[in-house]
C-alpha positions in Angstrom: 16.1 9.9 17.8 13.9 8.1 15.1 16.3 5.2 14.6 14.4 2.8 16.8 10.9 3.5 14.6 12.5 3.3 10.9 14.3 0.5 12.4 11.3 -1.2 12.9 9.4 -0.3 10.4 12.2 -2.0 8.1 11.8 -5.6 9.9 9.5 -8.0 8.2 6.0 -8.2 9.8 5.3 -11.9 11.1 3.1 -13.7 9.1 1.2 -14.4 12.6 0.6 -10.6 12.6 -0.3 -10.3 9.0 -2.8 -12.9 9.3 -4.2 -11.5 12.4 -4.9 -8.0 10.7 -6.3 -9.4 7.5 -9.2 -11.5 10.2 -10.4 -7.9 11.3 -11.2 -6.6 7.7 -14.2 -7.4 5.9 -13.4 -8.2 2.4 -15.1 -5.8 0.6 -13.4 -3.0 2.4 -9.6 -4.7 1.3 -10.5 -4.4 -2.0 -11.6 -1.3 -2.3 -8.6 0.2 -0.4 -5.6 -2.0 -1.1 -3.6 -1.4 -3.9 -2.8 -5.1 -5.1 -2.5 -6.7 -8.6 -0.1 -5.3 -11.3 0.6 -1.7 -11.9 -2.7 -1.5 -14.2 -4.8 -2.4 -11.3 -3.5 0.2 -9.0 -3.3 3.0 -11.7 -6.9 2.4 -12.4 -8.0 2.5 -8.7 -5.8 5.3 -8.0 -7.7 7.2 -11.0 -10.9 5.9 -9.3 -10.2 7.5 -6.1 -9.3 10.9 -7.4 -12.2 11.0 -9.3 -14.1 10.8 -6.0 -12.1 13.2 -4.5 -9.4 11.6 -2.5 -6.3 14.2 -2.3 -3.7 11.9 -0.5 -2.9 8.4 -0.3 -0.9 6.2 2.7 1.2 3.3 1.2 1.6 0.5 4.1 3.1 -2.3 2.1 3.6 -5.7 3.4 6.4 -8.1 2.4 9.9 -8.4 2.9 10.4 -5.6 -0.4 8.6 -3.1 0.7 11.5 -0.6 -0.3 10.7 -2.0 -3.7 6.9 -1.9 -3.7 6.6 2.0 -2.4 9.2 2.7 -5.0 7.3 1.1 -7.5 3.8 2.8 -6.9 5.4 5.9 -6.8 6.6 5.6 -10.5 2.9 4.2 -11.2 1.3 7.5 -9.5 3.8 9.8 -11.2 3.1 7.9 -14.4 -0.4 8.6 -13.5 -0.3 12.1 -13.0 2.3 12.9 -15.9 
């Protein structure tokens, strides 16, 4: 029933697209939301946002591994959070 929405969700995001989305987003506002960088970086930003109070996080990675990248902040919040 879902196939057709995990399916797509699992094909790579045109760069076209990409590039349109980044246009609409001041930059101040990417980085204090994205998660980018190395693990450090997102570790300390995700300690920032608890600290002012956020109780759930959305991970929309972009990419052709983003299997790989959600899988990888995972283990850095779980580190995190011991």
């Amino acid at each position: 029933m879902y196939s057709r929405f995990t399916d797509a969700g699992r094909r790579p995001y045109s760069l076209l697209a990409q590039k349109e989305a980044a246009s609409l987003l001041p930059d101040e506002y990417v980085r204090k939301m994205a998660f980018a960088g190395n693990q450090a970086h997102a570790v300390r930003h995700i300690a920032s946002l608890v600290d002012a109070g956020v109780d759930s996080i959305s991970v929309f990675p972009l990419g052709r591994a983003r299997t790989e990248t959600v899988r990888a902040f995972a283990a850095s919040v779980e580190e995190y959070l011991g």
